[in-house]
C-alpha positions in Angstrom: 108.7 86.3 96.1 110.1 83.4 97.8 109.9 82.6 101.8 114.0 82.7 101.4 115.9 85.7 103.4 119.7 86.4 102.9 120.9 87.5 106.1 124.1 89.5 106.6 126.2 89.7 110.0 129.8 90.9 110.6 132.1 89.4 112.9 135.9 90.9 114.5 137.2 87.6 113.1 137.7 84.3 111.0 137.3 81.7 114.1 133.8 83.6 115.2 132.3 83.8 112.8 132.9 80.2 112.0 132.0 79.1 115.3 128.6 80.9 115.3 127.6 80.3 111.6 129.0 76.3 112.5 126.1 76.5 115.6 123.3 78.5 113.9 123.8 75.9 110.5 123.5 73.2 113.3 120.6 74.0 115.0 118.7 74.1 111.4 118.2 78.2 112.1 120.0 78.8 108.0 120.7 76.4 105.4 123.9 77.4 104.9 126.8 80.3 105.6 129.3 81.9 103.1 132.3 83.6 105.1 133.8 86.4 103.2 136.8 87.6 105.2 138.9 91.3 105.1 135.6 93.1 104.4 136.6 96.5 105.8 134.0 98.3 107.8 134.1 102.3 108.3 131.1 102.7 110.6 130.3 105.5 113.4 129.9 104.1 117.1 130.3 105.7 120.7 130.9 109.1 119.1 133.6 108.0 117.2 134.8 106.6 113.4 136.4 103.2 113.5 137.7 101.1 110.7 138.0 97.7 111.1 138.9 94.7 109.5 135.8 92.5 109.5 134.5 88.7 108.3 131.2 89.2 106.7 128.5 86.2 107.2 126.0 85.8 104.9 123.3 83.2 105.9 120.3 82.1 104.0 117.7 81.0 105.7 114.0 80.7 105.7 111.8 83.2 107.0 110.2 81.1 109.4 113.7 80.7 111.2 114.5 84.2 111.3 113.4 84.8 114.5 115.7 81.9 116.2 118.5 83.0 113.7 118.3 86.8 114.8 117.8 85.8 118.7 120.7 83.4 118.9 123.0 85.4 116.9 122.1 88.3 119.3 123.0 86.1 122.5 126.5 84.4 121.0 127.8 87.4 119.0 130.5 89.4 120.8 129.5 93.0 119.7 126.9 94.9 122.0 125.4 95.7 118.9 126.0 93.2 115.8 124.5 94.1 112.4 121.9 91.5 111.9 120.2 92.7 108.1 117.5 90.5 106.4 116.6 90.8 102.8 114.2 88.7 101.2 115.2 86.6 98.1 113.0 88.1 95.0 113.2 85.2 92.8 116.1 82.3 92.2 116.5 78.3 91.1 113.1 77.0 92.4 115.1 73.5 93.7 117.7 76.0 95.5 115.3 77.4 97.3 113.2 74.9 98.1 116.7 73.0 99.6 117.1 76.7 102.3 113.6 75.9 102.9 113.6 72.3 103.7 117.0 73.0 105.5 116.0 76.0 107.8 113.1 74.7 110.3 113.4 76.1 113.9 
């Protein structure tokens, strides 16, 4: 298993999410961000079922930058509560990895 984590957030649109994956990329908290726009989202919240068109951000990262990734993500994001899902890389090209490694240092 490799210290690499894929971590997925949704945002309400395009311009956040670029803004916030722009910052966290900045600040050396993930390597890199893919933005995958008109993910539609069917979720439960306040009592009530909403669908929503969504952007989808996944972020790799290292899992030594997690922490700072998930904190600042929590404090920019506009949701109360946004999805903030790590899963660890099994395996993958050893000189990709190493780059999210090198690249995401808090």
């Amino acid at each position: 298993m490799t210290e690499v984590l894929l971590v997925f957030c949704t945002f309400p649109n395009a311009e956040k999410a670029r803004q916030i994956g722009t910052h966290l990329v900045a600040m050396q908290y993930a390597a890199c961000v893919n933005l995958l726009p008109g993910v539609e989202s069917i979720y439960r919240w306040e009592g009530k079922v909403h669908n929503e068109t969504e952007v989808l951000a996944v972020f790799k990262t290292a899992r030594i930058a997690f922490a700072q990734l998930s904190g600042e993500l929590k404090k920019l994001h506009p949701y109360d509560q946004p999805e903030i899902v790590a899963l660890p890389v099994a395996d993958g090209d050893a000189g990709y990895l190493g780059w999210v490694t090198d690249q995401a240092r808090p």
